[in-house]
N, C-alpha and C positions, 0 to 999 in steps of 0.2 A: 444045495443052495436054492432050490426051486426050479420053475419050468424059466425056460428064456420066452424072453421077450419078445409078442409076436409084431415084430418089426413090417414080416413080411405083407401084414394085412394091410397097414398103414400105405406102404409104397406102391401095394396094387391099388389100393383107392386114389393115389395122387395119379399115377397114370393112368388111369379110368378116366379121370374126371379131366385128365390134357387128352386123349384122346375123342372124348366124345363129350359134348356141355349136355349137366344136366340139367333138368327141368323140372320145378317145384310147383308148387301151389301155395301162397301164404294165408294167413285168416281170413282176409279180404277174397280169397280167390281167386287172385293177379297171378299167373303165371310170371316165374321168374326162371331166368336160364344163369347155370352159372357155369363162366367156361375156365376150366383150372390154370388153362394158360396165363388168364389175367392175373392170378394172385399169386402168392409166395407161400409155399407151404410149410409146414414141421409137422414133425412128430408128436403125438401126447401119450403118454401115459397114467392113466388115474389109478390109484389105490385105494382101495377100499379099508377103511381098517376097524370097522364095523362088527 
């Protein structure tokens, strides 16, 4: 049926990003922090069927 679903990646980035806020740089080169505790997260998955 194929490989499974790498779930696991997804859960290590949401608690990555509650653990420790990252820090971006947008166009502008405004540092933005973003801390994952503030938001709600989910899963995605995209398919390519290209």
């Amino acid at each position: 049926m194929g490989r499974p679903i790498p779930r696991r990646q997804a859960k290590g980035t949401v608690r990555q990003s509650r653990m420790l806020p990252a820090h971006t740089a947008n166009d502008r080169n405004r540092t933005l922090s973003v801390d994952g505790n503030a938001y709600e997260c989910i899963e995605v998955l995209l398919l390519d069927h290209g």
